[in-house]
C-alpha positions in Angstrom: 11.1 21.3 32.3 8.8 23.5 29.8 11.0 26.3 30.0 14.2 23.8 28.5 11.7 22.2 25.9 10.7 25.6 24.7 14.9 26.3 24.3 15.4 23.5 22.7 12.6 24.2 20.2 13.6 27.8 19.6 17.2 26.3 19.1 16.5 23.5 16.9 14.2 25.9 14.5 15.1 24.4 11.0 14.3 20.7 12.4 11.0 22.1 13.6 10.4 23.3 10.4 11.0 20.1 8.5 8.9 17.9 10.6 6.0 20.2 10.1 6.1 19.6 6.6 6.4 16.1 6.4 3.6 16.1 8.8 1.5 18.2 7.3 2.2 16.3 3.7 1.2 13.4 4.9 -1.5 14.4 6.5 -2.9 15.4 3.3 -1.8 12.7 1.3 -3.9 10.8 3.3 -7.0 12.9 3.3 -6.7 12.8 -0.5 -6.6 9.2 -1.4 -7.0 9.9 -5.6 -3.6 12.5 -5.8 -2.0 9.9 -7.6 -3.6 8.6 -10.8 -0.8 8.0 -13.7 0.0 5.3 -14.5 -3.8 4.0 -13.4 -2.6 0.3 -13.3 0.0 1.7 -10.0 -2.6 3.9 -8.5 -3.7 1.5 -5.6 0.0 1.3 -4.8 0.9 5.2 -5.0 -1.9 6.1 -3.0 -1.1 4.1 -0.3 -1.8 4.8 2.9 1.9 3.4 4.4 3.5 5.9 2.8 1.1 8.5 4.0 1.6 7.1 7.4 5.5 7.1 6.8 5.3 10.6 6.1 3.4 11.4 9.5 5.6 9.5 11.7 8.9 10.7 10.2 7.3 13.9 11.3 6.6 12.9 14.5 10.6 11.5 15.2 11.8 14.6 14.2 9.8 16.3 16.6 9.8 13.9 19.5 13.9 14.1 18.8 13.7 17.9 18.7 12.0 18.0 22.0 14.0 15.4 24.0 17.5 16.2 25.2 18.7 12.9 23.6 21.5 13.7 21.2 22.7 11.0 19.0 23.8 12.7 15.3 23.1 9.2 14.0 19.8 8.8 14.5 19.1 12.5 13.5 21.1 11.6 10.1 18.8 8.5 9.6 15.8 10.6 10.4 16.9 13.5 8.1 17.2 10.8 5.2 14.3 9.1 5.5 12.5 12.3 5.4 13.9 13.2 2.2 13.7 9.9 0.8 10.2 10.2 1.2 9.8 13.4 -0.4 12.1 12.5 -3.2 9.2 9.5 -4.1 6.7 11.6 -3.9 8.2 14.4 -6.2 9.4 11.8 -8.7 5.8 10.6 -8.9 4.8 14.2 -9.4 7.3 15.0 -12.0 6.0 11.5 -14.2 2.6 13.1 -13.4 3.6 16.5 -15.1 5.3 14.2 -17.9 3.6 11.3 -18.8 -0.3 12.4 -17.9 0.6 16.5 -19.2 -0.8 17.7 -15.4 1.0 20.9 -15.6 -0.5 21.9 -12.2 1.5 19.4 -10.1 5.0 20.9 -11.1 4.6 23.7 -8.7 4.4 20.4 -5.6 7.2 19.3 -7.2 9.4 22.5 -7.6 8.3 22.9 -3.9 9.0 19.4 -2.6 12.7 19.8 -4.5 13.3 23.4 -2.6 12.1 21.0 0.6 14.8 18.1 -0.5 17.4 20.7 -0.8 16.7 22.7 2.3 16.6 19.4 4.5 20.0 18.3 3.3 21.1 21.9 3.6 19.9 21.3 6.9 21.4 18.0 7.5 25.1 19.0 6.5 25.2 23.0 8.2 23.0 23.5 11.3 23.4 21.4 14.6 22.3 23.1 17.9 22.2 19.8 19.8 
């Protein structure tokens, strides 16, 4: 049983890849609870932790999916969407950041959570082991 978990984890690579870094965003989202500042009147609300929470459990599916032998292209697409629905919130609000409050410093988490849109829909369209 180990040995056909470990294939379908060395098979289904890319997936892998994504749902360790929406984990691993959303674990540090959470551990920083002031990233989000601009506009200060929204800040309660874009530092919340359900979208921190989101992000870690989207994580989780992806993985749990990777690692079962359940195939179902559905659920992967919904998966796969809400992942990058997530990120695409999180790198709007870093791009008004850049804009609005002139924190130049948070355009290299947005550039990177763009390349992370674009390789998860890559992803989404290109590679199925299942």
């Amino acid at each position: 049983m180990l040995h056909q978990v470990y294939k379908r984890l060395k098979a289904n690579s890319l997936y892998l890849i994504i749902s360790f870094a929406i984990f691993a965003k959303g674990l540090a989202f959470y551990f920083d609870r002031r990233f989000f500042f601009f506009p200060p009147s929204l800040a309660w609300f874009m530092n919340n932790a359900y979208l921190d929470f989101s992000m870690i459990f989207a994580g989780l599916a992806l993985f749990a999916y990777v690692c079962t032998s359940y195939s179902n292209n559905r659920l992967l697409g919904i998966i796969l969407a809400v992942i990058t629905v997530l990120i695409a919130i999180i790198a709007s609000i870093e791009i008004e950041h850049v804009v609005f409050a002139g924190k130049i410093e948070l355009i290299q988490d947005a550039i990177s959570n763009v390349i992370i849109i674009c390789f998860t829909l890559w992803t989404a369209r290109h590679y199925s082991k299942r």
